[in-house]
N, C-alpha and C positions, 0 to 999 in steps of 0.2 A: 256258272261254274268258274271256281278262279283258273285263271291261264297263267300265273306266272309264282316262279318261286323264290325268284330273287328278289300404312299408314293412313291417308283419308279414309274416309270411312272403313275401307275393308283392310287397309294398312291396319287396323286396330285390331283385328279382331282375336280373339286370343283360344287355341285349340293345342292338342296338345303335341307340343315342340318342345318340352322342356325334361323329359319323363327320366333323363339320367338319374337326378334328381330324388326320385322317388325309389327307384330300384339299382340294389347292387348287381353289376355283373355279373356275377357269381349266378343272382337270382331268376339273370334273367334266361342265362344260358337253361338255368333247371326249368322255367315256364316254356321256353321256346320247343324244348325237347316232347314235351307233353304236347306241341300245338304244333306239329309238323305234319301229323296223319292224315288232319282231314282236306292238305293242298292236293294227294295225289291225285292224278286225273288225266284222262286223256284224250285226246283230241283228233277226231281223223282229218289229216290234209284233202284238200276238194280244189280242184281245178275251178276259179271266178270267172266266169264270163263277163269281157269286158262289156261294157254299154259303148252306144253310138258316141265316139269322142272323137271330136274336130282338132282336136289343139295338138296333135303331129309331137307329140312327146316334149312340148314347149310351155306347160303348166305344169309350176313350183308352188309347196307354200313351205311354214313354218311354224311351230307352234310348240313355244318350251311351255315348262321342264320337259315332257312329254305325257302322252296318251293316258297312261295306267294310271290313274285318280285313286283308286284304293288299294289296299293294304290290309291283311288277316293282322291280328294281334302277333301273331310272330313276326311276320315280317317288319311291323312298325320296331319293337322292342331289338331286331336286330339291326334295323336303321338307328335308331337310338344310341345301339352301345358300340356297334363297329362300321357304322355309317355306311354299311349293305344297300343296295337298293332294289328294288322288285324290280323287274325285266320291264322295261319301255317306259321306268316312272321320270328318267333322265336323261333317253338318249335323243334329245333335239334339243338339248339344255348348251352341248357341245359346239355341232356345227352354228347356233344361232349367236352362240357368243366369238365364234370365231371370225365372223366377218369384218370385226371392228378390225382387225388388223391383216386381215385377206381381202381385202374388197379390191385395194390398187392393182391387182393382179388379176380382178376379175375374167374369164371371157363367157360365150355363154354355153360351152362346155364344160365350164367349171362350176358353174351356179348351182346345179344339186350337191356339191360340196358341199355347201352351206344352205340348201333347203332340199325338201323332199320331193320325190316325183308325185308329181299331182294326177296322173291319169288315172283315167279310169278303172278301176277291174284292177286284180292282180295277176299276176303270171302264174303258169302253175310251178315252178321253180322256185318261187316266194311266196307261196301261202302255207303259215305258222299253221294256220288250225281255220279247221271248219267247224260250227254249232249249229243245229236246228234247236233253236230254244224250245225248252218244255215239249222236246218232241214234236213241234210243227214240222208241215209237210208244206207250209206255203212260202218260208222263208229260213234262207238262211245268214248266218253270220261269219265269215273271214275273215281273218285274221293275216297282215303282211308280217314277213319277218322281221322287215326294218324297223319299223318304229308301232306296231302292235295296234294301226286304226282299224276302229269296225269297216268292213264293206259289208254293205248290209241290204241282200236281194231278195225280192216277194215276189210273188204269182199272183197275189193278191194284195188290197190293198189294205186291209186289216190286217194281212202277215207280217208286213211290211213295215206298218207301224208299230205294230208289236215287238218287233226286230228291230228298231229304233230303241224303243224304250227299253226292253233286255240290253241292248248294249249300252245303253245311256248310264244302266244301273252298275251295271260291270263296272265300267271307267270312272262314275261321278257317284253313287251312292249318300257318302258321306255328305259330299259336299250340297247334294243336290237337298238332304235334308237339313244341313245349316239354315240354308240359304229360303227354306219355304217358311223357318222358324225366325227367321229374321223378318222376311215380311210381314207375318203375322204379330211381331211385335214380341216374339216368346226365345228371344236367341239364350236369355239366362236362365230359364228354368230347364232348357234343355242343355247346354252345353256347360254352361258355370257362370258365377258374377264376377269375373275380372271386370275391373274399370270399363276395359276396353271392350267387351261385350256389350255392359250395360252403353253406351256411346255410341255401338253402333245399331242396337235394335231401337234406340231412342232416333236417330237421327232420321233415319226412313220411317218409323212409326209416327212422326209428327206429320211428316208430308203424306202419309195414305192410310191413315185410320181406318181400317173398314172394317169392317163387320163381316160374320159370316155370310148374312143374308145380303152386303155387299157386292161379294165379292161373286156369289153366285147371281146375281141380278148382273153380273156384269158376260156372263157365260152366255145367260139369257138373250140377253141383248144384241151382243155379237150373232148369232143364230139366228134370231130375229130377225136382225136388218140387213142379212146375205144372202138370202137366199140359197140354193143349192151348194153353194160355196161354203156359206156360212153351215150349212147341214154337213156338210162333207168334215170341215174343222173339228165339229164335238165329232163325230165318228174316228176322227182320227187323232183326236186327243183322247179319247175312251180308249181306244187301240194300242197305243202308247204309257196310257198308264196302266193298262193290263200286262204291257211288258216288262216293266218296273216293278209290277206287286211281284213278277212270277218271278225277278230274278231274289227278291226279298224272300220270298219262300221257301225258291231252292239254295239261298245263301242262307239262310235262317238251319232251317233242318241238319244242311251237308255243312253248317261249322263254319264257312269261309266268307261270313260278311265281315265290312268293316272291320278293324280294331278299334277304333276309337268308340265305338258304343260299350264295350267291356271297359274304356277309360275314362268313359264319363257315367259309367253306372248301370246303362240301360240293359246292356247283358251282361250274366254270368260267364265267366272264362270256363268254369268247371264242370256247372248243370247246364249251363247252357239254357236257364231262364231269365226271363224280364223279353221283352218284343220290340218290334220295328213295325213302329207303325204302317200300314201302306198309304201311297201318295192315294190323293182325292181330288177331282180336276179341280175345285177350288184351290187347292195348292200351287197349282201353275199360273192363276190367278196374281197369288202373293208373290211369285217367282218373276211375274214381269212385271210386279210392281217394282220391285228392287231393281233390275236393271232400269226399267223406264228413267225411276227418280234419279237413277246414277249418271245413266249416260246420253238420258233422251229426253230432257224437260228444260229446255231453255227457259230465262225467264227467271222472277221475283228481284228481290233485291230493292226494292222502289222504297220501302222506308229508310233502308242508310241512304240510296239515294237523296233522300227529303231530309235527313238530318243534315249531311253533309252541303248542301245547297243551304241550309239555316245559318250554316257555318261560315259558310264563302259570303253570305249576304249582310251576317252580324261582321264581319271583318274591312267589308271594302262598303258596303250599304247595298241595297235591292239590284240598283238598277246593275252597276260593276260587280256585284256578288254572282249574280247571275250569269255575267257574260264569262268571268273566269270558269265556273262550273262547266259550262258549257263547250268550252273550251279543252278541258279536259275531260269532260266524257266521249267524246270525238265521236259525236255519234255515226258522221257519215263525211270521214277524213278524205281528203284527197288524194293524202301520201299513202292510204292503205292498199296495201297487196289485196288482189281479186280471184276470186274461182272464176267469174264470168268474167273476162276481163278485154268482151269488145267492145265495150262501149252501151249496151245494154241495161237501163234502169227497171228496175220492181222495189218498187217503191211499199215503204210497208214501215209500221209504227214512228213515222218521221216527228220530227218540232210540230205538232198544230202553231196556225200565226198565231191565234188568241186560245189561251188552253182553258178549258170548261171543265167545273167540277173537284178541281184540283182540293186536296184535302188534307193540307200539309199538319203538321202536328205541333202544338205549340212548346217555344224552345223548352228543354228539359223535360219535357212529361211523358216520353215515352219510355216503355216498362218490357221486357220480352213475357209471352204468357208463360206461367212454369209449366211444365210437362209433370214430372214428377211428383207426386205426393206419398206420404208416409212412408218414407224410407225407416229402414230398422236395419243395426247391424253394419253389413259393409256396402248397404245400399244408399249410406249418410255419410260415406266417410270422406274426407278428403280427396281422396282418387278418385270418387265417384261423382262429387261435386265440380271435379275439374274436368273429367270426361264427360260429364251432362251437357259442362260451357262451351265444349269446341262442339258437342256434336251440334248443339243448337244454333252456334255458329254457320258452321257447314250446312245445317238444312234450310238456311233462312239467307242465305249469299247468292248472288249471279254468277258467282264465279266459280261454274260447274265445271268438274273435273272433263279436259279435252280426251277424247276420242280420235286418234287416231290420223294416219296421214295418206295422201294420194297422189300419185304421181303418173299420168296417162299423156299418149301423146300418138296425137293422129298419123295414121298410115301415110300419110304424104311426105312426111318429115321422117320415117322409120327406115333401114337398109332393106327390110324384106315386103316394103309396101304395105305389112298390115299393122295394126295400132300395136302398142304397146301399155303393159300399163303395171304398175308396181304399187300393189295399196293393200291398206290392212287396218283392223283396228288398234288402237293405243289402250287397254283395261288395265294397266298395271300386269303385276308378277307374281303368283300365287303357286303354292305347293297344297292340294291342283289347281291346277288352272282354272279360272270361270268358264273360259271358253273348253271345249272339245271336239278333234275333230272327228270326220264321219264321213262317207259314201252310202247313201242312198239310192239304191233304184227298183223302180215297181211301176205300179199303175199309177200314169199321171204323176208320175217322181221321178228326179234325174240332175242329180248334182251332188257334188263332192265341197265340203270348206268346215266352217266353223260354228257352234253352234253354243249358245249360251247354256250350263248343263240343266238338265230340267225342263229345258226349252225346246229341245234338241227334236223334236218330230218332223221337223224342216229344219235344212242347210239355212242359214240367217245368212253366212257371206259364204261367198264362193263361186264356185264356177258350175256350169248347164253343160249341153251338148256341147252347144256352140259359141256360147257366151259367159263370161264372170262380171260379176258385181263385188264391190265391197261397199263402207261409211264411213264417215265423220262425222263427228257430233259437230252439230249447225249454231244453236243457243241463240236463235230468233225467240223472242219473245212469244210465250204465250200461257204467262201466267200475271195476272195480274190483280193487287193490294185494294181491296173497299175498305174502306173508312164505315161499318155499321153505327149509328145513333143507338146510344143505348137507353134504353126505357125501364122502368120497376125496381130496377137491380142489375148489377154486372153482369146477371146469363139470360139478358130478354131484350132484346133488340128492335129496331122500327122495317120491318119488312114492307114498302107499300104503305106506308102510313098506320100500320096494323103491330102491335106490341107483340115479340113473337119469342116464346122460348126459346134457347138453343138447346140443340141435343147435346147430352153428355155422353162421349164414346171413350171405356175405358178398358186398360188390360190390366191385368193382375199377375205380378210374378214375382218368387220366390227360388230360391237356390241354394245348393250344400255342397259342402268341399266334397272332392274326387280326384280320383288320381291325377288326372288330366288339367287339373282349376284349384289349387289345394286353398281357393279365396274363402273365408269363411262363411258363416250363412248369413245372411240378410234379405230382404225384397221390400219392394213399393209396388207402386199404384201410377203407371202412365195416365194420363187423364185427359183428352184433347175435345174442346167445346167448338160444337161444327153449325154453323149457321148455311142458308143457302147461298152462300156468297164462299163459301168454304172453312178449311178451320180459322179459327181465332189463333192467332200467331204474335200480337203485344197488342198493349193498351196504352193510350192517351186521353189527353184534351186536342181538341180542334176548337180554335176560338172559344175555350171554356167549357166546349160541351164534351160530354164523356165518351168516348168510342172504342170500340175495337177495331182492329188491324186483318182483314182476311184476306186469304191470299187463295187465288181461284184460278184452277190453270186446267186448260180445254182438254188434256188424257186425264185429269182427275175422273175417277169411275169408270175409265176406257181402257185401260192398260190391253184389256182381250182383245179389242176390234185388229190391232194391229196383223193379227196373227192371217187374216185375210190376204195380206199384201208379200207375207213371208210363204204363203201355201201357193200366191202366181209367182214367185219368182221361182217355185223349184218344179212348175209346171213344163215340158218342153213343148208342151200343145199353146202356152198362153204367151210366153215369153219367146216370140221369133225375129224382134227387132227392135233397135233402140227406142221406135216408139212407145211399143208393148214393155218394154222396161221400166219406160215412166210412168204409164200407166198402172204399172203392179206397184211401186214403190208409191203412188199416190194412195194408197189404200194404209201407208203405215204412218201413225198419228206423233211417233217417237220425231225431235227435230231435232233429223239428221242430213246430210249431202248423202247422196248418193251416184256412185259413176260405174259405168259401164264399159267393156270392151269386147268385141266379136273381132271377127277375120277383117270385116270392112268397117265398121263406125267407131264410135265413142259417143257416149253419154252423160249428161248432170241432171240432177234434178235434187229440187230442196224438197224435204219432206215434212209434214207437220201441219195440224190441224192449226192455222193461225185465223184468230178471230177475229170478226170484223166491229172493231170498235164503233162505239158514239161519234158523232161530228165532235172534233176538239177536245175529243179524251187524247191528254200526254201519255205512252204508256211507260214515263219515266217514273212515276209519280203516284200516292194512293190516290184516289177518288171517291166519292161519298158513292154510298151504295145507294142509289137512284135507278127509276127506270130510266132517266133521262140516260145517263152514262152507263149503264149494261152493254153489255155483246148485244147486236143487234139479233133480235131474235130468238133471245137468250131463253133455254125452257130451266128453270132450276130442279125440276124434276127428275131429267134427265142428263144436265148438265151438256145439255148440246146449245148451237146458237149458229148463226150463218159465219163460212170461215170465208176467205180469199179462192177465187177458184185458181187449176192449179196454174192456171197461164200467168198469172200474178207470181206465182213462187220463181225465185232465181232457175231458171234452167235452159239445157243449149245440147246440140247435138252436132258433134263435129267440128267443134272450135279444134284450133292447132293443139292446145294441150289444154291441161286444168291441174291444177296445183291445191291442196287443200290440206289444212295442219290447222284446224278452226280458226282460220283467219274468215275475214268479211267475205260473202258470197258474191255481193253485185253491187253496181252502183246505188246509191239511195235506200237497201236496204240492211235495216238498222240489227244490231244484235243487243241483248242485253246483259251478257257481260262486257264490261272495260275492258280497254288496250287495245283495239282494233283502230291504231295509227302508222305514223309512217316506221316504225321497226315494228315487226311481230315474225315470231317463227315463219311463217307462213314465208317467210321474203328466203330464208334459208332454201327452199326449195325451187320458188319463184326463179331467185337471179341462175341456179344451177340448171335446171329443165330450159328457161328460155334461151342461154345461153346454146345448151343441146341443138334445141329446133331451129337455130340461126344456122348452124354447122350442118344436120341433115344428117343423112344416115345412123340416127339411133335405134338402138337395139335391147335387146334386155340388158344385157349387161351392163352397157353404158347405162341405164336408166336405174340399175341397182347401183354403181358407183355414184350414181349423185343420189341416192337416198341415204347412203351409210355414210359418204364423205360429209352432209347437211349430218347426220345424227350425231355426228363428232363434232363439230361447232359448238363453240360458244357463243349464240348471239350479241352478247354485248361485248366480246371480240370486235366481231364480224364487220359489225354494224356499226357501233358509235365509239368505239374506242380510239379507231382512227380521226374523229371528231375531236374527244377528250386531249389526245395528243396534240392536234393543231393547234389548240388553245395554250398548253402546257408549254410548247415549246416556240408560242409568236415571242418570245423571251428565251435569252440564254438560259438555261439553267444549271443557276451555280451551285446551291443545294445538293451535296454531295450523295445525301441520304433520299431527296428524291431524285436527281439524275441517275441512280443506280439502278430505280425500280424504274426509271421512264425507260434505258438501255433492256431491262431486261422487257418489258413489255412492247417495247418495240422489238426485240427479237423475235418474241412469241407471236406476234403479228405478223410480220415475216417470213413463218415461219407456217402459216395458216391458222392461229389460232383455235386451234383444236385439244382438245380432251383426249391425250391418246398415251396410251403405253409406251414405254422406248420400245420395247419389243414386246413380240406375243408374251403374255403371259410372266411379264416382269415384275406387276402390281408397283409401279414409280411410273408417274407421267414425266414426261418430255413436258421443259418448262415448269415444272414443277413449282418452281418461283413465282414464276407471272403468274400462273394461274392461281396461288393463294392470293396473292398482291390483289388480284381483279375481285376474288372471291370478298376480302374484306375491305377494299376501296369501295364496290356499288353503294351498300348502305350507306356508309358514311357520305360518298359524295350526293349520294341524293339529296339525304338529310340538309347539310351542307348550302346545297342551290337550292331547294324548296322551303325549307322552314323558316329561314326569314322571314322571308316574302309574303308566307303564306300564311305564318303563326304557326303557336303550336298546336292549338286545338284544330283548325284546318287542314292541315295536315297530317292531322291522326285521322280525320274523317273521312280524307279522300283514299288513305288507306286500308279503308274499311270497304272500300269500294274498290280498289285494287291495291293488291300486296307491289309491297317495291323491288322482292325480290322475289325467282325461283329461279336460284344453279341447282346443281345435281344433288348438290350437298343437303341443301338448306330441310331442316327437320320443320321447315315452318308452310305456310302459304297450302295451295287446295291437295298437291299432291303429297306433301310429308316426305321423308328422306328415302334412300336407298327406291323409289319406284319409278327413274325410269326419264321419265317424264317430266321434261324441263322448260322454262322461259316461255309457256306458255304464259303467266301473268307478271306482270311487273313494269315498271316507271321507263323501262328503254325509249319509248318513243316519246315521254314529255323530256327525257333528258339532251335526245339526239333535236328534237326541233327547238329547245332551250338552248344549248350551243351553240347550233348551226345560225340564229339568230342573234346571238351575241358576237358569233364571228363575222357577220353583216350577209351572210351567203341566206340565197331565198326558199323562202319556208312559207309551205302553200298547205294551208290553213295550221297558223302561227297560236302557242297557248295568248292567252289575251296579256299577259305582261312578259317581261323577259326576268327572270329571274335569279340565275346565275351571278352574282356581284352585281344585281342589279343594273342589269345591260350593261355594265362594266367590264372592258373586256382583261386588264389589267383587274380589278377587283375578282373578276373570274376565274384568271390564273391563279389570284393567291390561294381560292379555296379549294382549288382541286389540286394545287402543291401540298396545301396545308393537312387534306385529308388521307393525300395519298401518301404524305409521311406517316400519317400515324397508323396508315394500316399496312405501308413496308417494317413500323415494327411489330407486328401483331405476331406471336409466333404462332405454326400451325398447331400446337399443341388451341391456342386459342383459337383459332379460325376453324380448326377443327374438333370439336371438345372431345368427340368420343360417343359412343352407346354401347348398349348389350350387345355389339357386335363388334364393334372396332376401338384401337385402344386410339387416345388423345392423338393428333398428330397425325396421324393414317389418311393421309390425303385420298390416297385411290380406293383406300376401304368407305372414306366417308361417301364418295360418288358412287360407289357399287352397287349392284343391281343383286336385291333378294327377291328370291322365292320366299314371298313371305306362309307360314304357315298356315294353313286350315285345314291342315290333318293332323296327322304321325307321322309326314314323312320329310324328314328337310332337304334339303342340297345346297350344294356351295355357291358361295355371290360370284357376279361375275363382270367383269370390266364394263364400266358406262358406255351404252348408247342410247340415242333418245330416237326409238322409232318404232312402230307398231310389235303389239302381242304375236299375233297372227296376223301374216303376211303374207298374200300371194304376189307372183312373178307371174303373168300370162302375157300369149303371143298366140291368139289362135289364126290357123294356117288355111283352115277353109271351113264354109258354113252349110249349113243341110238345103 
């Protein structure tokens, strides 16, 4: 029943946000009229019994815009034309953007100012509405007044999840059907072919092709290999999507499903014909394929890596080609920031001394495989062909979008003796949200957090009785490029010495203008050729002979198992101590960090099925598809193989703190994306938490002050600018035009180098100068000290391997503009150990040449005078160009933070900070 009446890949995706456009005022006021009856409805208040909660009124989270995910066809049309909003679609959109300029003020009485009460149960003074969905007598569903999250109690354990999926459908509907059409590869025949549709079902349909009988073999399997566990999951994923059909049935009949299915065609506004389909567990299948590949597949990238090492090799010769490569992949930097950081090695895809197998590709001949076939219409058109290039871009890179940040810090060092801990994930900004949150409790359930929607039968992060958990995306390797021999023809391969077809796995789709997409009609043909080595992803020569490129990564076909490890952590029988924590999190295949906090411990642990390679397999690098170099133990039937056991994975219980924003895990073990040197976000958090723990009596508050003072930082502020200027000014400088930008950049340094409003809600940063100055100096000076030295064609290479830049701004690099999420990838650490060695100061593991003016430290100075003039004249009309959102010049608009669409429902941008979607604050005060 309704209750209310008022860029990378998902940055793309196009729903409709735009519908002014389409209807006059006028018209829509006459639609809205006709579409007000069937909201009425009422609801009776019911007293929540809290569940067992230990956390003494000291569990916060946060989670913008808010709660209510859908939207009737009236209510979108009056968010459209008078920017109305449905009750609870907006109200954590407020306190979450207020922190950026309330945090100095923090204490920890003030903190649910700016997040919500996290306990258990609601009062009966605050409970909006009670529902027995479809009439159950096992569970019900409450509703708080504040911010409108299901708590959601069963008798049972079928009720329960039932009651899960009725609210899930409530909140996420819409989204939750985008999002099972995207996995499945079908996001344009149902929603529209904008570019940016076709982009993003192309992008995750290359990496998980599966079939229906896939996907159910994957259902299979999982149940299989759990036993009672695994028995309990399909019962409780059956339970859950029975709550979802019932609320489609009784949203279907009573009129108040969705709006956007009447906007994209599927229903009639009038008769109220055309259907919603119901979910099928294979849809949750497709559902955590899409996140998997989003936020939990470390790993690929090994053929730019092999070009770009071709490159460094054709420029300096083999033997120096190599060691500068090497060099800059930093695979296991000294200067890098640590999650385990006592000294502690786990060792894991290092240098082999002598590398076997290796199956580089000879220069020029590598091809990417097309996806695409027979386009027609606007399936061929320009936009569509440039939307194909990023997405294949994006699904063939290491350089996966970061998840999220952590900040915990042991009881010994805390004012009230028990840990502390401040983490959440990082998914970007969504109107709705991916994420939802929820209170669950019932048989063998008992946790309050966040849940992916669709996924949502278990708390994913969050807090238990007596303990929370949150992640970070980890991006350890575990996917990795064969080289197959091709035999007969391009789609038959040498499997074992045996000529082997490949399968041809396609989808077929087709689309036509609608309110919503007015893009006209066109379709193709996906088309992805899957060997047992995985799909075909480009084609070369290797010493002449013909190959394909496959790219094999250990949750390919597993996406389900993981749901084992999300069903112990919302167990309170299975999770009663930081052991039992790691143990539940070893059961999830996603590589991710995962930490922990109770009344008395803290925990890490890394997560992920990592495979145990061949003797002297590089996993920088493709390999010939051999049994000699397989996974050891490798079954391709089932795509399993022997991993690492979990004593091997980074983890630790009780260190003084742990710090995490996808920087390096531990010593010696390796990740496969770039940047993991001596600057990375990660040191933002690092120098502010250890700073904490030296001092002693931290608290929450203090522990949210340095999470939101780091989200306001500029890194290459922070970290190397003060480098930048030591060079700039070992000389007077007379230069009028740059001594005015060095004055003003040295003030903004000064100053804290931070991204911040003059005042709340000013829209004009402080510094506003510097920070363009810095904004269009980075490029240029990279450019500047590397492209010498390096050429040009090496230098685009190693860009391909890591972007040089990502401010808040930049509309380019993994995360796209306006989402949030910054300086996770970019050149800071070859620029800050490039200076630091031209200024003679020491540099512990140094790039292999100096390149700045060519160790010159005088030749150095000229070119960071020289650049930084020309980008003190850049005006910000340039530095800032503009989009469908902000006009040219709009500095604070360019950094702003949207809610990007996947509904009907917009909201307003809201001043830059870089820190988690959803966020918990926990202090729990004592344990059962």
């Amino acid at each position: 029943m309704p209750r209310r009446t008022s860029r990378t890949a998902l940055d793309r995706l196009r729903t409709p946000g735009r519908l002014t456009g389409f209807l006059k005022t006028a018209s829509i006021c006459v639609l809205i009229a006709g579409l007000l009856s069937p909201l009425a409805q009422t609801a009776s208040a019911a007293e929540a019994a809290a569940a067992n909660d230990y956390c003494g009124g000291q569990c916060s989270d946060i989670l913008p815009p808010g709660e209510n995910g859908n939207a009737t066809l009236a209510q979108v049309l009056l968010n459209q034309a008078f920017g109305t909003q449905p009750d609870h679609a907006e109200d954590q959109l407020g306190p979450y953007a207020n922190l950026a300029k309330g945090y100095s003020a923090l204490t920890n009485s003030t903190i649910n100012t700016f997040f919500n009460d996290a306990s258990f149960g609601v009062p009966s003074d605050q409970v909006a509405s009670t529902l027995s969905p479809a009439g159950r007598t096992d569970v019900t569903i409450v509703r708080d007044k504040k911010t409108g999250v299901p708590h959601i109690t069963g008798t049972t354990r079928y009720g329960t999840e039932f009651g899960a999926g009725y609210a899930a459908a409530q909140d996420r509907l819409w989204l939750m059907d985008v999002f099972r059409h995207v996995g499945r590869g079908q996001l344009t025949a149902f929603a529209g072919g904008a570019a940016s549709n076709q982009g993003l079902e192309q992008q995750f349909w290359r990496n998980a092709p599966y079939s229906e009988a896939d996907l159910q073999a994957q259902i299979d399997n999982a149940v299989a290999n759990n036993g009672t566990r695994g028995q309990q999951a399909l019962a409780d994923a059956n339970a859950y999507l029975a709550g979802i059909n019932s609320y489609i049935d009784a949203s279907d009949s009573g009129r108040y499903f969705p709006g956007e299915y009447v906007l994209t065609g599927h229903k009639d506004s009038v008769t109220n014909a055309g259907t919603i389909d119901h979910f099928k567990i294979t849809d949750l299948v497709a559902l955590a394929s899409v996140i998997g590949s989003l936020f939990g597949s470390g790993g690929g990238g090994e053929v730019n890596n092999a070009i770009s090492l071709l490159a460094a090799q054709q420029r300096y010769g083999v033997t120096k080609g190599t060691e500068v490569w090497e060099s800059f992949r930093e695979r296991n930097d000294p200067e890098a920031v640590l999650t385990v950081h006592n000294g502690e090695s786990f060792p894991y895809a290092a240098k082999p001394a002598s590398a076997q197998g290796v199956a580089l590709p000879d220069a020029g001949s590598v091809s990417t495989e097309p996806l695409v076939y027979d386009p027609t219409g606007t399936g061929a058109d320009q936009s569509a062909s440039a939307a194909s290039a990023t997405a294949t871009a994006n699904a063939l890179s290491s350089a996966k979008r970061g998840m999220s940040n952590a900040l915990v810090v042991s009881g010994k060092y805390t004012a009230s003796g028990h840990p502390v801990a401040v983490f959440g994930p990082q998914t970007g900004y969504f109107a709705p949200q991916l994420l939802m949150l929820q209170e669950i409790q019932g048989p063998g359930i008992s946790a309050r957090g966040a849940s992916f929607a669709g996924l949502s039968m278990y708390v994913e992060l969050g807090r238990g009785q007596d303990y929370s958990w949150s992640a970070t995306t980890s991006g350890q390797d575990i996917i990795d490029t064969y080289a197959v021999e091709l035999c007969q023809d391009d789609y038959h391969y040498l499997y074992h010495g045996t000529c082997t077809a490949m399968e041809k796995i396609e989808q077929k789709n087709s689309w036509a203008p609608t309110t919503a997409d007015g893009t006209a009609a066109g379709s193709y043909t996906m088309r992805v050729w899957r060997t047992k080595y995985g799909p075909v992803e480009y084609r070369a020569t290797v010493g002449g002979k013909k190959v394909a490129y496959t790219t094999l990564r250990s949750s390919y076909l597993h996406e389900a198992d993981s749901i084992i490890g999300f069903q112990m952590l919302n167990d309170p029988d299975y999770v009663k101590s930081p052991q039992t924590f790691q143990s539940a999190v070893q059961h999830i295949n996603y590589t991710f960090n995962w930490f922990y906090a109770d009344s008395t411990h803290t925990a890490y642990y890394n997560s992920g099925n990592n495979p145990v390679r061949a003797s002297g397999v590089d996993a920088e690098f493709p390999v010939w598809a051999q049994a000699a170099y397989e996974w050891k133990n490798w079954n391709p039937a089932t795509n399993t193989a022997d991993y690492t056991p979990a004593s091997a994975h980074p983890n630790s219980i009780d260190q003084d703190y742990y710090i995490s924003w996808n920087n390096k895990q531990a010593l010696d073990y390796a990740t496969a994306s770039w940047g993991d040197g001596s600057v990375h976000r990660g040191n933002l958090l690092e120098d502010r938490v250890k700073k904490l723990v030296a001092a002693g009596g931290v608290t929450r508050a203090s522990l949210v002050k340095a999470m939101a003072d780091a989200s306001l930082a500029d890194l290459r502020a922070e970290d190397v600018l003060p480098d930048l200027l030591k060079v700039i000014n070992s000389s007077t400088v007379t230069d009028s035009t740059a001594a005015a930008a060095v004055s003003k950049l040295q003030a903004w340094l000064t100053a804290g180098g931070k991204r911040t409003e003059t005042s709340a809600g000013s829209k004009k940063y402080a510094d506003a100068d510097a920070i363009r100055i810095l904004d269009a100096w980075w490029p240029l000076l990279a450019q500047g000290i590397f492209e010498p030295g390096l050429g040009t064609s090496l230098y685009a290479a190693m860009q391909a391997n890591l972007p040089v830049d990502e401010s808040p701004s930049a509309a380019h690099g993994p995360t796209g503009a306006h989402a949030g999420s910054s300086f996770q990838y970019g050149w800071w650490s070859y620029v800050d150990k490039d200076v630091r060695a031209v200024l003679g100061e020491s540099v512990r593991g140094p790039l292999a040449d100096k390149y700045c003016g060519g160790g010159s430290l005088s030749a150095c100075r000229d070119i960071l005078i020289s650049t930084l003039k020309t980008a003190a004249g850049k005006t910000a009309a340039q530095v800032y160009p503009g989009d469908d959102l902000c006009s040219a010049g709009d500095q604070w608009c360019a950094d702003s933070i949207v809610q990007r669409t996947l509904g009907g429902i917009k909201h307003y941008n809201i001043s830059w900070q870089n820190r988690p979607t959803f966020q918990q604050v926990v202090e729990f005060t004592s344990h059962r």
